[in-house]
PDB file with SEQRES, HELIX, SHEET and CRYST1 records, atoms N, CA, C and O in Angstrom:
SEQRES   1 A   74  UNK UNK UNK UNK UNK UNK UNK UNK UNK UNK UNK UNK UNK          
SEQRES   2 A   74  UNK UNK UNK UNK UNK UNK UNK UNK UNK UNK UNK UNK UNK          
SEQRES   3 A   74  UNK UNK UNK UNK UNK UNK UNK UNK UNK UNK UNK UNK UNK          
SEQRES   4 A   74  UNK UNK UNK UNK UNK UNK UNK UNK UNK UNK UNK UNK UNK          
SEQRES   5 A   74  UNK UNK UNK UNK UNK UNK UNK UNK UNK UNK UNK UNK UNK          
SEQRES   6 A   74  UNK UNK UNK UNK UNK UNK UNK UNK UNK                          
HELIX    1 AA1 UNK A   41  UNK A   44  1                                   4    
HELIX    2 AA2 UNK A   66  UNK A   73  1                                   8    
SHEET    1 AA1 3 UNK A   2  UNK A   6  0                                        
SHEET    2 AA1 3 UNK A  14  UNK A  24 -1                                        
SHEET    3 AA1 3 UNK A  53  UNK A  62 -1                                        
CRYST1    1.000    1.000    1.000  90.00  90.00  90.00 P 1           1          
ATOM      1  N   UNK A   1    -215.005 -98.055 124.755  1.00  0.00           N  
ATOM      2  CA  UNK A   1    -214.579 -99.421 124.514  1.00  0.00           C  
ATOM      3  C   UNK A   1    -214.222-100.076 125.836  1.00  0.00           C  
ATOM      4  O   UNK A   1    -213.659 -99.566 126.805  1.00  0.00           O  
ATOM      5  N   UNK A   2    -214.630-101.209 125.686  1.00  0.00           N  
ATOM      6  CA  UNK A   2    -214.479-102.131 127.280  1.00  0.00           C  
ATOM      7  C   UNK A   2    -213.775-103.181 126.773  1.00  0.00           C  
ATOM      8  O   UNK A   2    -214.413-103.734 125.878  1.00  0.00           O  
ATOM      9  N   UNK A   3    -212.035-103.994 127.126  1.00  0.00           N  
ATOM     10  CA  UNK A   3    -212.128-104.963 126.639  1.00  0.00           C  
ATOM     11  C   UNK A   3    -211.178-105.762 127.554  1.00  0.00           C  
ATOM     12  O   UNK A   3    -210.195-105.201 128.039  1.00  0.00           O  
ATOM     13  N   UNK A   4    -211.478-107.201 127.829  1.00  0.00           N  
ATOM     14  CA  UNK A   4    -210.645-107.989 128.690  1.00  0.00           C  
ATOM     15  C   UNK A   4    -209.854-109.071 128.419  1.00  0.00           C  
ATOM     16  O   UNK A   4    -210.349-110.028 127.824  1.00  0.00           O  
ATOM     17  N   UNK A   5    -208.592-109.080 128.790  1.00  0.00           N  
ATOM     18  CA  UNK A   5    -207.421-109.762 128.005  1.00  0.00           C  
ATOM     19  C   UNK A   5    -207.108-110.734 129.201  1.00  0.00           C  
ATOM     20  O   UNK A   5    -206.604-110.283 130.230  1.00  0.00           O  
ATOM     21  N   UNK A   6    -207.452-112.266 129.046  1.00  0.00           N  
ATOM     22  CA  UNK A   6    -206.572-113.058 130.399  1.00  0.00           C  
ATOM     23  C   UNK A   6    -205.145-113.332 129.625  1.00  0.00           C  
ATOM     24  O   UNK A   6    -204.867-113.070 128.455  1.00  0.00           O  
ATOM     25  N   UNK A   7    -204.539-113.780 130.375  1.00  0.00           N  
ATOM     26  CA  UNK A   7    -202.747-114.240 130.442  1.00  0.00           C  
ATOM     27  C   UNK A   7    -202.001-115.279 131.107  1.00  0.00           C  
ATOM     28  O   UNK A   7    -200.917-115.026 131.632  1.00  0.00           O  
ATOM     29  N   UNK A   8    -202.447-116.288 131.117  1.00  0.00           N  
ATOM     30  CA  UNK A   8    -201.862-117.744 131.116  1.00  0.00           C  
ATOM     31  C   UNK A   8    -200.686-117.752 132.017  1.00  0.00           C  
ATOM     32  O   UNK A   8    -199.774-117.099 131.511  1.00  0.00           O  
ATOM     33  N   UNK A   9    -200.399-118.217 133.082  1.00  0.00           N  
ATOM     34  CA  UNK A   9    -198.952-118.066 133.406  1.00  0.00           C  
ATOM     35  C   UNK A   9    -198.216-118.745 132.865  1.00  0.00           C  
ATOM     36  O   UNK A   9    -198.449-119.738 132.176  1.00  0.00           O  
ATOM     37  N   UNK A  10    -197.199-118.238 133.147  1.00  0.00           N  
ATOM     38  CA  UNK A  10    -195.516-118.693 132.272  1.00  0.00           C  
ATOM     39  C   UNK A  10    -194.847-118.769 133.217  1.00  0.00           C  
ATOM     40  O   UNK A  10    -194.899-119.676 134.047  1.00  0.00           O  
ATOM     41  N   UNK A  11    -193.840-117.462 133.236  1.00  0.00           N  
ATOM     42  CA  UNK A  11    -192.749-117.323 134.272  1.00  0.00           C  
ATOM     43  C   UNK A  11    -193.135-116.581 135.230  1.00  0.00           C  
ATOM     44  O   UNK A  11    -192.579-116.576 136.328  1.00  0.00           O  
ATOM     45  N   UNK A  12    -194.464-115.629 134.824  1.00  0.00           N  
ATOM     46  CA  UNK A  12    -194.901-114.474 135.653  1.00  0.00           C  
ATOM     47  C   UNK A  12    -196.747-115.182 136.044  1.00  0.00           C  
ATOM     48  O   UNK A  12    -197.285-116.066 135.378  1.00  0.00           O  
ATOM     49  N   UNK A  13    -197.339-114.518 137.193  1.00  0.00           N  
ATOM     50  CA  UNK A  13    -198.233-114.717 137.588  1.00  0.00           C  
ATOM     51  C   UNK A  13    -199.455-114.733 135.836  1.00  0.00           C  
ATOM     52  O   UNK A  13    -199.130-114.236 134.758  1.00  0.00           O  
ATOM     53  N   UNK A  14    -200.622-115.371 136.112  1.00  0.00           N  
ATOM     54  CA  UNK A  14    -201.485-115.201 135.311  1.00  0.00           C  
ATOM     55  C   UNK A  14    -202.000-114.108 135.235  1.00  0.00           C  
ATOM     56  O   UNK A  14    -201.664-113.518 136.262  1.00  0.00           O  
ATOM     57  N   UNK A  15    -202.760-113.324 134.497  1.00  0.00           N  
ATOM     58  CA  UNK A  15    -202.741-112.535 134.612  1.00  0.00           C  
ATOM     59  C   UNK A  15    -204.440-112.030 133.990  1.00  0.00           C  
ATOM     60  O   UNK A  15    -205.063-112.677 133.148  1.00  0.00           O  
ATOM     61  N   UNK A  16    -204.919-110.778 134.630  1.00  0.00           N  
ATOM     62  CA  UNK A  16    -206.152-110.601 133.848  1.00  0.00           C  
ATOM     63  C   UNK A  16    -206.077-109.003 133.366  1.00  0.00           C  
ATOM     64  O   UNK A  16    -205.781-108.313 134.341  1.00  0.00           O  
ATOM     65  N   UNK A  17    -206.221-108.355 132.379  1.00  0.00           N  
ATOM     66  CA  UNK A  17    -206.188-107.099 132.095  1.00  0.00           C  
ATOM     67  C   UNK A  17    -207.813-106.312 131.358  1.00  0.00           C  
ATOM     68  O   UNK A  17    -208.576-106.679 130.465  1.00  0.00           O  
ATOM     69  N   UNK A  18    -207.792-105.508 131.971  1.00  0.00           N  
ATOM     70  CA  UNK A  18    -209.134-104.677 131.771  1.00  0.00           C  
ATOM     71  C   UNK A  18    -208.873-103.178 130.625  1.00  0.00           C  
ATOM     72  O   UNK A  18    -208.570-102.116 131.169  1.00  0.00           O  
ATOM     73  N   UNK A  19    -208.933-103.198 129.996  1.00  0.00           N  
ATOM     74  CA  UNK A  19    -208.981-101.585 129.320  1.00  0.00           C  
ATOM     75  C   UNK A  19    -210.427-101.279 129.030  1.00  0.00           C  
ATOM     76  O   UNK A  19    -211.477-101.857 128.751  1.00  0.00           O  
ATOM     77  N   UNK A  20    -210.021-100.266 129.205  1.00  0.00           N  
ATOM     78  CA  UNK A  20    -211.450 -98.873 129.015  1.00  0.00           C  
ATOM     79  C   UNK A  20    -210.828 -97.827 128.487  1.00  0.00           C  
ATOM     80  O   UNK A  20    -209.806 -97.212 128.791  1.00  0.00           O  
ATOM     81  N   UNK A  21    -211.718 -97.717 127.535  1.00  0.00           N  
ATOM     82  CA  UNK A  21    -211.105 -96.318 126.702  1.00  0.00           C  
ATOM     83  C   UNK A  21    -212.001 -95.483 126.535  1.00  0.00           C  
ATOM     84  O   UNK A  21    -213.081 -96.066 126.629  1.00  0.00           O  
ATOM     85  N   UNK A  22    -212.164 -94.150 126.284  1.00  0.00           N  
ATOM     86  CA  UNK A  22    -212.992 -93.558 126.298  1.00  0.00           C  
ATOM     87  C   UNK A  22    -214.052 -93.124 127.535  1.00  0.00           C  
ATOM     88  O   UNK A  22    -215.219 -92.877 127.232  1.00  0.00           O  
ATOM     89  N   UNK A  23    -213.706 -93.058 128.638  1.00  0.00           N  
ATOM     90  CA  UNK A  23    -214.252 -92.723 130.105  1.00  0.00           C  
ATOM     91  C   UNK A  23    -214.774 -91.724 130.479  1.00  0.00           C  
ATOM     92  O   UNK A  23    -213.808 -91.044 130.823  1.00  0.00           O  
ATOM     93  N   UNK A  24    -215.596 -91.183 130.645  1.00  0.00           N  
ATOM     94  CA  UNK A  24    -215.956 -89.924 131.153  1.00  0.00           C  
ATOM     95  C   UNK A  24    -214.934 -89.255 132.543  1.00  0.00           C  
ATOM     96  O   UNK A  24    -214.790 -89.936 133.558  1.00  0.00           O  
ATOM     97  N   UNK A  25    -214.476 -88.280 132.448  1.00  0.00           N  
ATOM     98  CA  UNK A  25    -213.870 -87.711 133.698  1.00  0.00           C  
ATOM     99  C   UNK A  25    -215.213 -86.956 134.408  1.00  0.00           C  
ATOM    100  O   UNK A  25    -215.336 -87.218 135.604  1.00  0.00           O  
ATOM    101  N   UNK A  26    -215.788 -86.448 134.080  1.00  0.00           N  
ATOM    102  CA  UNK A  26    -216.973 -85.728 134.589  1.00  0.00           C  
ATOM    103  C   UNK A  26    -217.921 -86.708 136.328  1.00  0.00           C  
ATOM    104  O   UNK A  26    -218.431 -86.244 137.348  1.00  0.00           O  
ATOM    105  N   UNK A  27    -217.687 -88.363 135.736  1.00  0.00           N  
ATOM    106  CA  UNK A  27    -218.531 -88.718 136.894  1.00  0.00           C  
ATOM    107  C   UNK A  27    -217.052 -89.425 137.840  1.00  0.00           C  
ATOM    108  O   UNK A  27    -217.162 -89.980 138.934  1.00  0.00           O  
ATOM    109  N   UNK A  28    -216.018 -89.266 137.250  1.00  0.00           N  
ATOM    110  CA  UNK A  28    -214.898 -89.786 138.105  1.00  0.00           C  
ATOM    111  C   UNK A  28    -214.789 -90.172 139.565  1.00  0.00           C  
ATOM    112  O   UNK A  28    -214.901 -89.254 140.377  1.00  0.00           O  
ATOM    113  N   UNK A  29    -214.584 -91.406 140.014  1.00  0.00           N  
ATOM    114  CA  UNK A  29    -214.701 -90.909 141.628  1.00  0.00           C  
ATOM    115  C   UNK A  29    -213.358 -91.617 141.975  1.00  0.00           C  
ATOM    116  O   UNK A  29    -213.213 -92.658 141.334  1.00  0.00           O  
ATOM    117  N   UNK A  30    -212.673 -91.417 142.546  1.00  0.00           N  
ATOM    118  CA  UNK A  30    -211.021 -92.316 143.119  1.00  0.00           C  
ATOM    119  C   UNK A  30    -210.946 -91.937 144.337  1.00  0.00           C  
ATOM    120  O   UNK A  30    -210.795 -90.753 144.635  1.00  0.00           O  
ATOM    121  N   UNK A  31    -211.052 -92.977 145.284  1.00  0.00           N  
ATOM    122  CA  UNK A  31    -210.716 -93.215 146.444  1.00  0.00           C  
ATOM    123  C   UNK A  31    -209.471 -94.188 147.168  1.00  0.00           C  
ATOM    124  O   UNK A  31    -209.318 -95.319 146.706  1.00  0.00           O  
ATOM    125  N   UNK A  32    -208.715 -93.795 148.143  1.00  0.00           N  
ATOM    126  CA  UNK A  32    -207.601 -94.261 148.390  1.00  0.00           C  
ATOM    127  C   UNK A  32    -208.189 -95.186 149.374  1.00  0.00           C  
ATOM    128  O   UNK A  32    -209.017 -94.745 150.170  1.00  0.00           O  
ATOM    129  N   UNK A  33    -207.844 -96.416 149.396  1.00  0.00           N  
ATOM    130  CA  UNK A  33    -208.119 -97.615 150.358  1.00  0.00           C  
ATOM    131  C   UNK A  33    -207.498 -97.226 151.549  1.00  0.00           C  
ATOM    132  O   UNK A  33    -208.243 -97.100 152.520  1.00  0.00           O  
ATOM    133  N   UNK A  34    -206.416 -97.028 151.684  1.00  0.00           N  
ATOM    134  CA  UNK A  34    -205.422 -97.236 152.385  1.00  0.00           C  
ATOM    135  C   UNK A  34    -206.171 -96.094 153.727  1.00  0.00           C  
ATOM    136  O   UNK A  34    -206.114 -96.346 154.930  1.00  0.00           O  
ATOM    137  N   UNK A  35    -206.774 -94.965 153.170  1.00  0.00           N  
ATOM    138  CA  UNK A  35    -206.828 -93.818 153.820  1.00  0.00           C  
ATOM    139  C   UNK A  35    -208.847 -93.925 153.814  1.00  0.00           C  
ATOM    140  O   UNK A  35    -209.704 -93.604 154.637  1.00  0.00           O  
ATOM    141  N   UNK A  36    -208.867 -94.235 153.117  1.00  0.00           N  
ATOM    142  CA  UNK A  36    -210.120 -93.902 152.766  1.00  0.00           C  
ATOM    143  C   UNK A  36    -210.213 -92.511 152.597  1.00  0.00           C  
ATOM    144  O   UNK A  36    -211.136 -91.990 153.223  1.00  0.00           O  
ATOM    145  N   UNK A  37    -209.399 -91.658 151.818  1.00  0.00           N  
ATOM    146  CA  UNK A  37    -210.000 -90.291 151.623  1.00  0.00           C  
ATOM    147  C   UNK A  37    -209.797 -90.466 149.822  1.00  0.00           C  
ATOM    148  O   UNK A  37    -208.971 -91.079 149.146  1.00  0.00           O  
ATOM    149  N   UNK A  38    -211.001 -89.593 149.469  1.00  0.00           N  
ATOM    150  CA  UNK A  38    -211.136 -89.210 148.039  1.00  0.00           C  
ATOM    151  C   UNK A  38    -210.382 -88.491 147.284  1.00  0.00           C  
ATOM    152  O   UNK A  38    -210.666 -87.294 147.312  1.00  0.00           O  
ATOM    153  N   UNK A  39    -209.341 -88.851 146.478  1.00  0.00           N  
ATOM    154  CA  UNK A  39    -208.591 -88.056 145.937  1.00  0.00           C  
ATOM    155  C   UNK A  39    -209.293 -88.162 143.840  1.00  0.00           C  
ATOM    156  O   UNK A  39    -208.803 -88.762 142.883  1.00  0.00           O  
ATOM    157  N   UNK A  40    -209.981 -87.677 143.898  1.00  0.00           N  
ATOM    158  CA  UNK A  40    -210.738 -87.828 142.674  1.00  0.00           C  
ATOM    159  C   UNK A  40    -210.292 -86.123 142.415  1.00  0.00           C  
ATOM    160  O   UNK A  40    -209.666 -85.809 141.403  1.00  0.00           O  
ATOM    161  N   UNK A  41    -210.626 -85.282 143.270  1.00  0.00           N  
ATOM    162  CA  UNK A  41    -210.261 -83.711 142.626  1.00  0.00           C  
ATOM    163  C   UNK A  41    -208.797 -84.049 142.398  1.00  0.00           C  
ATOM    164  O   UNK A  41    -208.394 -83.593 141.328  1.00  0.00           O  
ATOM    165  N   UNK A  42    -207.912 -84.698 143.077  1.00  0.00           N  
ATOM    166  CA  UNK A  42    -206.066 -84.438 142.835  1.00  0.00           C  
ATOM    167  C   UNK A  42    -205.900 -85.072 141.632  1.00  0.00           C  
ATOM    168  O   UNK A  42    -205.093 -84.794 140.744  1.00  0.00           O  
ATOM    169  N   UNK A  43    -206.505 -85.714 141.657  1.00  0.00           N  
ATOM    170  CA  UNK A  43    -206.710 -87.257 139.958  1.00  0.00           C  
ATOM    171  C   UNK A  43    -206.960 -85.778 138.775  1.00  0.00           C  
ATOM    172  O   UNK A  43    -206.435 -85.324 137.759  1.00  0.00           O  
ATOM    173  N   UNK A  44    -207.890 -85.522 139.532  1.00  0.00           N  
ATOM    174  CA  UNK A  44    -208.780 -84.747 138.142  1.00  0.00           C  
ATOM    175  C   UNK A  44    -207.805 -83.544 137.840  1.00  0.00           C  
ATOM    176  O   UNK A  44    -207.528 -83.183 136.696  1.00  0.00           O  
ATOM    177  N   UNK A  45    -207.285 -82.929 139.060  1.00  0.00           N  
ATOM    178  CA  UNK A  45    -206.273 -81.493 138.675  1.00  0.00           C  
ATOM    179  C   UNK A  45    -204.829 -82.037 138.034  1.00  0.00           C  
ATOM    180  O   UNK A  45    -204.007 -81.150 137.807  1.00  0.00           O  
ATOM    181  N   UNK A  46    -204.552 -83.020 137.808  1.00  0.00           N  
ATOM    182  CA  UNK A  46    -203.382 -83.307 137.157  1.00  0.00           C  
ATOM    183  C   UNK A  46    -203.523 -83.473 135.738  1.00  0.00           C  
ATOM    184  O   UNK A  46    -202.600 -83.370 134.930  1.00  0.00           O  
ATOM    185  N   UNK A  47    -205.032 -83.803 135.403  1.00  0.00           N  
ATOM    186  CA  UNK A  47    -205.298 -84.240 133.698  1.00  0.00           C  
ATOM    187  C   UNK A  47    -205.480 -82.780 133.625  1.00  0.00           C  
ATOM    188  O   UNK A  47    -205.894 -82.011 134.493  1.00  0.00           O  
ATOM    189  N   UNK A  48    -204.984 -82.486 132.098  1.00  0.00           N  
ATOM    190  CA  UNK A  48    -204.808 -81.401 131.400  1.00  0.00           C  
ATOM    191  C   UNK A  48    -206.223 -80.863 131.159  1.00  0.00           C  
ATOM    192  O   UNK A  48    -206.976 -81.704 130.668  1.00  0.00           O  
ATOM    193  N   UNK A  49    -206.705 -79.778 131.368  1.00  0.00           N  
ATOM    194  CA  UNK A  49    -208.142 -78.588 131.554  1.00  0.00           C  
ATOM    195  C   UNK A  49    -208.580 -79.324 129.887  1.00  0.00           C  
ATOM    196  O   UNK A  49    -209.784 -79.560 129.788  1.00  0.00           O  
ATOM    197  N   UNK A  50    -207.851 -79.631 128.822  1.00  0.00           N  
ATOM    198  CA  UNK A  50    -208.454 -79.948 127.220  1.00  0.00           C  
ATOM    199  C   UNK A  50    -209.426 -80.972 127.446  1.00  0.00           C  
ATOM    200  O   UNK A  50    -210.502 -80.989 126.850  1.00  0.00           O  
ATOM    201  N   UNK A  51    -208.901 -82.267 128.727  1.00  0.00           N  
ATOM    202  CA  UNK A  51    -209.183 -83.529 128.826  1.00  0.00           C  
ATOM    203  C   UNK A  51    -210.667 -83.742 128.616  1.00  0.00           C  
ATOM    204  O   UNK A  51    -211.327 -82.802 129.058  1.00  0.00           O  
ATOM    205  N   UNK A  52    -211.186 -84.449 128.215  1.00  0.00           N  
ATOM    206  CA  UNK A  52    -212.696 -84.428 128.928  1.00  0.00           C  
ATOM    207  C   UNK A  52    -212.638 -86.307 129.210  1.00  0.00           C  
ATOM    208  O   UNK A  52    -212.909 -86.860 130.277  1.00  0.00           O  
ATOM    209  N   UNK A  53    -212.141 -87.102 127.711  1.00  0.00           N  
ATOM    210  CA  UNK A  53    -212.253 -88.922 128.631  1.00  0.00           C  
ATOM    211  C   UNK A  53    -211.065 -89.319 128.968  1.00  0.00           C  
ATOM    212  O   UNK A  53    -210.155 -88.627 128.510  1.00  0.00           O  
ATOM    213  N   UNK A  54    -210.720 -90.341 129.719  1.00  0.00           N  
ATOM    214  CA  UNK A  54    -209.405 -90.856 130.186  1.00  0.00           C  
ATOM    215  C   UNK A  54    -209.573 -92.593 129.370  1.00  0.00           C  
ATOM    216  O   UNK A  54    -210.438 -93.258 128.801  1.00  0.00           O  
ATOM    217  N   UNK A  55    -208.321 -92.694 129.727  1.00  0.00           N  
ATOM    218  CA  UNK A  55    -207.965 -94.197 129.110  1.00  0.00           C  
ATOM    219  C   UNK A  55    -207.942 -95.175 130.179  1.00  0.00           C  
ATOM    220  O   UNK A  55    -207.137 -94.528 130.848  1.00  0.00           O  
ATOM    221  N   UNK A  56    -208.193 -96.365 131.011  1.00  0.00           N  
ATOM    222  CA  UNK A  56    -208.008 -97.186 132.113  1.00  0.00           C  
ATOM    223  C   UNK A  56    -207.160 -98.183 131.712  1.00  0.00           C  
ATOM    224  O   UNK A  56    -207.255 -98.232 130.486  1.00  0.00           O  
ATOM    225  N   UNK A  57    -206.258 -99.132 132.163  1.00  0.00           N  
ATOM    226  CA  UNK A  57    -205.530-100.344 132.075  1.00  0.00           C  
ATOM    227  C   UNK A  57    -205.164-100.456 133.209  1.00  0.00           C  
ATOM    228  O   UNK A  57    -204.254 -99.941 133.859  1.00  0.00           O  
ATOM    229  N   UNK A  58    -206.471-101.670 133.565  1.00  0.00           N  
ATOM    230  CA  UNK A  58    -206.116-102.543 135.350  1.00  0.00           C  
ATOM    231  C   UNK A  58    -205.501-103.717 135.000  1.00  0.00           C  
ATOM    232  O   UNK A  58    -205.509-104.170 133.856  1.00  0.00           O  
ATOM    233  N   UNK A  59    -204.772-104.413 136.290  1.00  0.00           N  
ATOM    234  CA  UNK A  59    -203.933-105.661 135.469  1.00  0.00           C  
ATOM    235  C   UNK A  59    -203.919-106.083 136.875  1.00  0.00           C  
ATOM    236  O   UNK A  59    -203.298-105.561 137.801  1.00  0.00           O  
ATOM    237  N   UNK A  60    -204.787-107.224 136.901  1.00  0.00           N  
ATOM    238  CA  UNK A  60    -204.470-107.775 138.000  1.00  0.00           C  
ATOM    239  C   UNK A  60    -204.234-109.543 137.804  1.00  0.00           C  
ATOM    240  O   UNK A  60    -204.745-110.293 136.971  1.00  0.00           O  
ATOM    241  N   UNK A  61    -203.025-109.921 139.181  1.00  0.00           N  
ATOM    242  CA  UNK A  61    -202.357-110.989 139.191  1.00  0.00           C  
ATOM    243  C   UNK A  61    -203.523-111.975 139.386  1.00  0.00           C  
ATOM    244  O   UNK A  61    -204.458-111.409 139.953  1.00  0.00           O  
ATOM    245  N   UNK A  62    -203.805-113.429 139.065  1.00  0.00           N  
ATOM    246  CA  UNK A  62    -205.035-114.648 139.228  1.00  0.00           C  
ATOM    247  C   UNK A  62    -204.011-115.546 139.768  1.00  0.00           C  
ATOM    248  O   UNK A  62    -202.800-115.470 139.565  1.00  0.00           O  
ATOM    249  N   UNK A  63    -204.655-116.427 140.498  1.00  0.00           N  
ATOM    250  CA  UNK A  63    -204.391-117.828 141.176  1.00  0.00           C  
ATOM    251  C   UNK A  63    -204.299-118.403 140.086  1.00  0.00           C  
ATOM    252  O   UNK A  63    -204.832-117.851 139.124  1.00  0.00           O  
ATOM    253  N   UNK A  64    -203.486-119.895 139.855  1.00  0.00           N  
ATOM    254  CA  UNK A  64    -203.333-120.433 138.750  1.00  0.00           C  
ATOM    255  C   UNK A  64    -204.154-121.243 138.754  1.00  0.00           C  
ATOM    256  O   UNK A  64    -204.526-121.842 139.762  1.00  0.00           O  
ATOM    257  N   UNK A  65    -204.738-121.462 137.205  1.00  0.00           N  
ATOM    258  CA  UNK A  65    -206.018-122.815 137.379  1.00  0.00           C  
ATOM    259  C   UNK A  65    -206.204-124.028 138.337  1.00  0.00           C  
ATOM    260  O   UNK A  65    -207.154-124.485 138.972  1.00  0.00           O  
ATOM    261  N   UNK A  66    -205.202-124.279 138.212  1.00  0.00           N  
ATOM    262  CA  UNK A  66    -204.891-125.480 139.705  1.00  0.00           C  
ATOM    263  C   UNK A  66    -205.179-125.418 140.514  1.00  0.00           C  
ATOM    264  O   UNK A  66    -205.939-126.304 140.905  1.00  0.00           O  
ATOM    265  N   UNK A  67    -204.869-124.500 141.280  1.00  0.00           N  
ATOM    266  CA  UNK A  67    -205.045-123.550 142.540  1.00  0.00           C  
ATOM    267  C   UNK A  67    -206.527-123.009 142.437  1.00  0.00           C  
ATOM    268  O   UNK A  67    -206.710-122.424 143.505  1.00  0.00           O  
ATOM    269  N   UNK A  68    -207.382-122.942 141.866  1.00  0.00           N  
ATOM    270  CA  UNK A  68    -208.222-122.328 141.602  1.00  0.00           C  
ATOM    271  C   UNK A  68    -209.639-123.713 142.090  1.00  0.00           C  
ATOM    272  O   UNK A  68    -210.501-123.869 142.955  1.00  0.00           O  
ATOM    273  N   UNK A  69    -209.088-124.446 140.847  1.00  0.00           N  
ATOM    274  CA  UNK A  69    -210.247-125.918 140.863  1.00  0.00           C  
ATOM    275  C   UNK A  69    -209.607-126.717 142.131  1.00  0.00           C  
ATOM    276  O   UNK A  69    -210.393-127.606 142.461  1.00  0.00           O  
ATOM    277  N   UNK A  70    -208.573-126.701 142.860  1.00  0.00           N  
ATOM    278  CA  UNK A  70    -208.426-127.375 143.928  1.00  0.00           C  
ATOM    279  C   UNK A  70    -209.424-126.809 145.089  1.00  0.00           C  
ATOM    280  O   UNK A  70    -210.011-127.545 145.882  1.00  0.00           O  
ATOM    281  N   UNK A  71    -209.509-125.598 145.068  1.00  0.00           N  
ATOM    282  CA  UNK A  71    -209.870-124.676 145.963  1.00  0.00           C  
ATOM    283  C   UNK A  71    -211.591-124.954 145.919  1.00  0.00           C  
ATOM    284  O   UNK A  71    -212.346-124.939 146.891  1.00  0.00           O  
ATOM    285  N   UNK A  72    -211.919-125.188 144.603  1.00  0.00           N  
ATOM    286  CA  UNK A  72    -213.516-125.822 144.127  1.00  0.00           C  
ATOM    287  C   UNK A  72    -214.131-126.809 144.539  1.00  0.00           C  
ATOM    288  O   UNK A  72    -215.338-126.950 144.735  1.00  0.00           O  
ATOM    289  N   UNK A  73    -212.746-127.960 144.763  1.00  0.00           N  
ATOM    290  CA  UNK A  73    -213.364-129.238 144.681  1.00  0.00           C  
ATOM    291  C   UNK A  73    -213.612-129.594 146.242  1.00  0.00           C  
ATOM    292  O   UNK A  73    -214.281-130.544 146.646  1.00  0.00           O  
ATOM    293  N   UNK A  74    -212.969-128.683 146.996  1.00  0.00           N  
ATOM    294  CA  UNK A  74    -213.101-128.728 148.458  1.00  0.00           C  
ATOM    295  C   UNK A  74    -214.487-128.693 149.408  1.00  0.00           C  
ATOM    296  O   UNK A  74    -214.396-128.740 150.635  1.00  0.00           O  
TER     297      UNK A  74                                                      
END                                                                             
């Protein structure tokens, strides 16, 4: 399942959220930006040996529409 939830700001940034359910761990790859080294085996040795899919929930902060179409009309 793939599904994407936006979030309107209020009091808190807008917001966009991603879930994935059902993932394969088998083609997994996780890499650290910061370092650029692959920590996909440390990812993978912490999920329990039963595991085989994982669950995802990304949530990332958006510019507010305003900010967005100002930035357009330029």
């Amino acid at each position: 399942m793939f599904k994407v939830k936006e979030t309107e700001a209020k009091t808190t940034p807008r917001k966009k959220n991603l879930e994935l359910k059902n993932i394969s761990v088998k083609d997994l790859k996780i890499v650290d930006t910061d370092t650029g080294e692959d920590i996909t085996e440390q990812v993978i040795a912490e999920i329990p040996k039963d595991v085989d899919t994982v669950d995802f929930k990304l949530t990332f902060e958006l510019p507010d529409k305003e900010t967005v179409e100002s930035t357009e009309d330029e």
